[in-house]
Structure formats: structure tokens, C-alpha cells
PASEBA-1860 file (N, C-alpha, C; in nm, 3 decimals):
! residues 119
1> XXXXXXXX> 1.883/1.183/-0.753/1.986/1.157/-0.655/1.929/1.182/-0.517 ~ 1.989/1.129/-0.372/1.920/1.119/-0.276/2.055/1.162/-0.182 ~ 2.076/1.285/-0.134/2.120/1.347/-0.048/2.095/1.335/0.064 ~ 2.228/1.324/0.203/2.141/1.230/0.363/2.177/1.430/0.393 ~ 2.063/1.434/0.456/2.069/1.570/0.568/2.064/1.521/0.737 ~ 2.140/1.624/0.771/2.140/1.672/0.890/2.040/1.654/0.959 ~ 2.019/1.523/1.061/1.965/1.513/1.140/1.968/1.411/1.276 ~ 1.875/1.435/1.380/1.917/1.351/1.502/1.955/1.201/1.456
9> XXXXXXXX> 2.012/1.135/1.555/2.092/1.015/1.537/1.962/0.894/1.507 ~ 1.821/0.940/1.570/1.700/0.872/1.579/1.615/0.856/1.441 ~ 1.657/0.999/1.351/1.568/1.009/1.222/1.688/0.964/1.141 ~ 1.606/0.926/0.990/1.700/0.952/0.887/1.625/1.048/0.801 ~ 1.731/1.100/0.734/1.642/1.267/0.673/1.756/1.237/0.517 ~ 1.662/1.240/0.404/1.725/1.266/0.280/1.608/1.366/0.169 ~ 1.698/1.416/0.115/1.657/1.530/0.030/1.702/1.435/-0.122 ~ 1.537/1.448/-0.227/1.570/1.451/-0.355/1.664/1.491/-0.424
17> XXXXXXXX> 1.698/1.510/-0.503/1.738/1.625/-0.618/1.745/1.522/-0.759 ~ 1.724/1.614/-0.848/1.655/1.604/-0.949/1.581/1.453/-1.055 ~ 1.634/1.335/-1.082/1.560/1.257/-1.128/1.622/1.119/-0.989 ~ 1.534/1.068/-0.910/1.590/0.975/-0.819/1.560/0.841/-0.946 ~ 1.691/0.760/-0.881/1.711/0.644/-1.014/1.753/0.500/-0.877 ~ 1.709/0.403/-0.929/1.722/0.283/-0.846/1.825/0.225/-0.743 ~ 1.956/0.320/-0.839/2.105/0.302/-0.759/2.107/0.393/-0.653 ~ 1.979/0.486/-0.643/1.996/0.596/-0.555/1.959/0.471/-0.405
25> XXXXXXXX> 1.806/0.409/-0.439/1.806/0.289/-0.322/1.919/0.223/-0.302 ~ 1.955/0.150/-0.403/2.022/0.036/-0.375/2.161/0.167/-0.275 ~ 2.239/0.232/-0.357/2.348/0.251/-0.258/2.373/0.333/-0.161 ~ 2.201/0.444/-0.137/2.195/0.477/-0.013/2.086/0.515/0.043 ~ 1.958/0.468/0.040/1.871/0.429/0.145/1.858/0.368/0.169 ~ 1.854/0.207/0.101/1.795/0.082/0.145/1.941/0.082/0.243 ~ 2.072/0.082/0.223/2.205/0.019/0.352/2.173/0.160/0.458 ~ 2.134/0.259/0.437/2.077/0.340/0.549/1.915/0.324/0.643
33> XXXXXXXX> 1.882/0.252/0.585/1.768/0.179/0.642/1.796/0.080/0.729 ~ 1.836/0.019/0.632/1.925/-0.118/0.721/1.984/-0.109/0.866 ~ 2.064/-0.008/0.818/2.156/0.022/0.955/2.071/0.109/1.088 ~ 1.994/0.154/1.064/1.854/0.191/1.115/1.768/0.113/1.144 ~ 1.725/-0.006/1.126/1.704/-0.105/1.155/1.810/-0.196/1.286 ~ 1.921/-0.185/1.259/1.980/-0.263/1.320/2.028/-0.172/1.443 ~ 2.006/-0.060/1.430/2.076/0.021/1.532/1.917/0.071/1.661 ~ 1.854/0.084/1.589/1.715/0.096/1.661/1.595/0.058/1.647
41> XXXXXXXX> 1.572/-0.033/1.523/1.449/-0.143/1.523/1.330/-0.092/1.503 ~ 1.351/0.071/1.447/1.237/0.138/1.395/1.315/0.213/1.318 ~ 1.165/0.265/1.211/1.253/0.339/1.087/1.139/0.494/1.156 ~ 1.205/0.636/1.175/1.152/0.749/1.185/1.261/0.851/1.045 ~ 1.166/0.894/0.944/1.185/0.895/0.792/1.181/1.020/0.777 ~ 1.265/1.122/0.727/1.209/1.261/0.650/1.267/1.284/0.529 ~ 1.164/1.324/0.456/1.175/1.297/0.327/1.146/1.411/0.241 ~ 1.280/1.516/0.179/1.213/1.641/0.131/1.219/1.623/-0.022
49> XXXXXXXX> 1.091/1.666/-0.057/1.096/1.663/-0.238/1.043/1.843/-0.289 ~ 1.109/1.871/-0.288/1.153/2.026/-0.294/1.157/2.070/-0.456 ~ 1.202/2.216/-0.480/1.199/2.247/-0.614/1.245/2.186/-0.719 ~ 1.367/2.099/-0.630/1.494/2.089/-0.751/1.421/1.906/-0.787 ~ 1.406/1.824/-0.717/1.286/1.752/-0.709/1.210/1.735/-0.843 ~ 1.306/1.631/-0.924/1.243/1.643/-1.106/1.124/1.489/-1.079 ~ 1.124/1.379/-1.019/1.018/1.256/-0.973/1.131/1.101/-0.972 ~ 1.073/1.034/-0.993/1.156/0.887/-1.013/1.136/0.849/-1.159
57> XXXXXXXX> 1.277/0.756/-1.167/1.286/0.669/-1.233/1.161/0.548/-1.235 ~ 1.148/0.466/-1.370/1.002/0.394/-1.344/1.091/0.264/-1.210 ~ 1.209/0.260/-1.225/1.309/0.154/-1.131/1.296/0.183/-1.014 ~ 1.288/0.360/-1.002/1.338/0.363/-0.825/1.185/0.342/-0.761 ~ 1.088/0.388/-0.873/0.922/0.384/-0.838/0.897/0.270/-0.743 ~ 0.940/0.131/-0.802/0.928/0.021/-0.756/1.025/0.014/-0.657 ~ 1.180/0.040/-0.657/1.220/0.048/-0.471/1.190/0.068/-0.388 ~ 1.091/0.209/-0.430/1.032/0.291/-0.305/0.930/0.193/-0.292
65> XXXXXXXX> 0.820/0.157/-0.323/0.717/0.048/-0.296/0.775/-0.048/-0.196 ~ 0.871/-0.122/-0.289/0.915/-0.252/-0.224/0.961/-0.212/-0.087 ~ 1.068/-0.070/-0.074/1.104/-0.004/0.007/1.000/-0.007/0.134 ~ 0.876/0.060/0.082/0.813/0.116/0.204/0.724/-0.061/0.246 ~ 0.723/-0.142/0.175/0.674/-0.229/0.242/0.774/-0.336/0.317 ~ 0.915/-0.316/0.317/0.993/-0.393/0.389/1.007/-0.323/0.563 ~ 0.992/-0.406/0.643/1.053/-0.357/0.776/0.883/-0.279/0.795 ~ 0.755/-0.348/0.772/0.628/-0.299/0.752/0.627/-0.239/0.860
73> XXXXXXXX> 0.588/-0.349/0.950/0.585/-0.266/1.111/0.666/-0.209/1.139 ~ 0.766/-0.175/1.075/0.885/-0.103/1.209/0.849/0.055/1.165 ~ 0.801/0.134/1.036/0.794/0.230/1.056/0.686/0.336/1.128 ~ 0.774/0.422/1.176/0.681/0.445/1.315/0.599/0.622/1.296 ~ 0.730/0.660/1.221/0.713/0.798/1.175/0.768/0.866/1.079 ~ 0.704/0.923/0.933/0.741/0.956/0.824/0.674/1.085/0.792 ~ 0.749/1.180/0.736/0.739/1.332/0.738/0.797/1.329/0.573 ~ 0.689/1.385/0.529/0.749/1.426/0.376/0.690/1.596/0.355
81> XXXXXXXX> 0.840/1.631/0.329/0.820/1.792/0.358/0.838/1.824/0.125 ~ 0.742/1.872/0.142/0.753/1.888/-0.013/0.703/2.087/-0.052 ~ 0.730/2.068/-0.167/0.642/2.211/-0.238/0.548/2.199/-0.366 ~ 0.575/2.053/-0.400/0.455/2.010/-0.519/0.315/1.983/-0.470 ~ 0.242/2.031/-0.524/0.114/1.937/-0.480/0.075/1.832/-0.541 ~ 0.096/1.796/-0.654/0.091/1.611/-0.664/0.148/1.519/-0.579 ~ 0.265/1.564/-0.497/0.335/1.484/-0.401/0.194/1.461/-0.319 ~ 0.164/1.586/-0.229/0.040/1.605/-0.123/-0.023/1.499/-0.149
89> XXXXXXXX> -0.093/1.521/-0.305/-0.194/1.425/-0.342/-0.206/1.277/-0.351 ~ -0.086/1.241/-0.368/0.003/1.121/-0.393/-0.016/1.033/-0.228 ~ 0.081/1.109/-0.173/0.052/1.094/-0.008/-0.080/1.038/0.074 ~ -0.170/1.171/-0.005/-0.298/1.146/0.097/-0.362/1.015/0.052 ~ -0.347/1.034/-0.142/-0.410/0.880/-0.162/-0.324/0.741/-0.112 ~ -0.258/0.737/-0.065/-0.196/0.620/-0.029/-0.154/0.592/0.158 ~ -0.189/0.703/0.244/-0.135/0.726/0.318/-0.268/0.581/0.395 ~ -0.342/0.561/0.356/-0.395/0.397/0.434/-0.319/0.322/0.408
97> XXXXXXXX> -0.193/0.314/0.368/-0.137/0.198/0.350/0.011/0.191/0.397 ~ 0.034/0.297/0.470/0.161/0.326/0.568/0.082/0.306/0.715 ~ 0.170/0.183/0.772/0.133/0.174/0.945/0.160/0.284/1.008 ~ 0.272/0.332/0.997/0.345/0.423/1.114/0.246/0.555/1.112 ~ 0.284/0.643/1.183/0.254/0.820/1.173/0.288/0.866/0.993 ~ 0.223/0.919/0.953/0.265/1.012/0.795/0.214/1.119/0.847 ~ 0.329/1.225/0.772/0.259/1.367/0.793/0.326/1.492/0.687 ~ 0.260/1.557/0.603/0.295/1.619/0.560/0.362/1.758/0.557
105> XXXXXXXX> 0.466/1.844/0.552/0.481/1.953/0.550/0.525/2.048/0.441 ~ 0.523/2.168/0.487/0.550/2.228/0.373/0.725/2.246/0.397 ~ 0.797/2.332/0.266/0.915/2.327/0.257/0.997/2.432/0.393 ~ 0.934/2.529/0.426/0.949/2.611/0.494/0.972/2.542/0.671 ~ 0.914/2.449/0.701/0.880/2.357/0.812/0.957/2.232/0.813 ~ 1.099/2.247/0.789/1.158/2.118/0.782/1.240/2.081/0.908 ~ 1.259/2.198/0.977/1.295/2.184/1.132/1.167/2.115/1.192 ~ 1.051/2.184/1.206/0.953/2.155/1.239/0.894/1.936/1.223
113> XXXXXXX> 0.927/1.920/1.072/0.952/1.774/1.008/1.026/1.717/1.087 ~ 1.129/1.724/1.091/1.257/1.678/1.227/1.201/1.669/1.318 ~ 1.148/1.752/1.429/1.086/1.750/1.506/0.991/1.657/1.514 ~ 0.849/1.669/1.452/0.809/1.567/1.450/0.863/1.403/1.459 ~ 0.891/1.391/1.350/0.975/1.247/1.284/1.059/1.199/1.454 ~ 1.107/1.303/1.523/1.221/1.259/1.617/1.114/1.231/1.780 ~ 0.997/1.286/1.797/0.937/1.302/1.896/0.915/1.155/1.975
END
């Protein structure tokens, strides 16, 4: 499931929790993207995958893909604040293939994530 947190009007900020499944895109990141898109023409992303944080569905696997390659150029800045280290690992191997800023933090640093993501 994909929980929206608390944040400036500029970022969008959602928190995992426990198995993310395809309907989690379809009925609220991809129309929160969207509207992020249409409201400011860049996507600035924070993204916490935390304890409770069980991975994806093999469905949402492919949203997020399709996800991160729609609106290519527009993302500008993405912060994934985690406590796994396969996430880290995950990240670093793929992070040539995100245009925008990526940056990792730890769970403790999610003000800090905001910050960034909003700068």
C-alpha cells in the first residue's frame, strides 16, 4: 500500500507499507503524478521504504518501471529514504538510468529528504 505524507506543495512524498500491488499505482501515484505534472511540469519525488516495507507485487514492479520512465525528462529530483540495504543496492545499480537528481537517505533523515527533493 502507498501512503501520501506530509509534504511541501512542490514535492510529492509517499511511504510504502507492506506488499505495494499495481492498484496502489493505478489509484494513487500515477493520478498524483499526473496532477504534478499538470500543476508544475516537474515531478520532485520522496519515496520512503522503511521497516514495515514488505517489496512489490511482480504488477506494481512493472508500474514503477513504466512509472519512472513516463514524464522522462520532467523528473528533476528523487529522494528514496529507506532502512534496507538491497533498496541502496537496487538504487545505485540503476541510478544511470534516472535523468533527474537521485539521492539516497537513511530513515532517520526524512526531513532532511524533503529538503532536498524541495530545494
Amino acid at each position: 500500500m502507498l501512503e501520501g505524507l506530509q509534504s511541501p506543495d512542490t514535492v510529492l512524498a509517499f511511504r510504502a507499507v507492506g506488499t505495494v500491488e499495481e492498484s496502489d499505482y493505478d489509484t494513487v501515484l500515477e493520478p498524483a503524478v499526473e496532477q504534478m505534472m499538470a500543476d508544475r511540469g516537474q515531478l520532485r519525488f520522496v519515496y520512503v521504504l522503511g521497516d514495515e516495507f514488505d517489496g512489490y507485487s511482480f504488477a506494481a514492479g512493472w508500474e514503477d518501471a513504466k512509472l519512472g520512465m513516463s514524464h522522462l525528462t520532467k523528473w528533476k529530483r528523487c529522494a528514496v529514504v529507506t532502512s534496507h540495504d538491497w533498496v541502496r543496492h537496487f538504487v545505485g545499480m540503476f541510478r544511470w538510468m534516472m535523468p533527474g537528481d537521485l539521492k539516497v537517505f537513511e530513515l532517520p533523515d526524512f526531513d532532511a529528504a524533503i529538503a532536498w527533493a524541495a530545494a
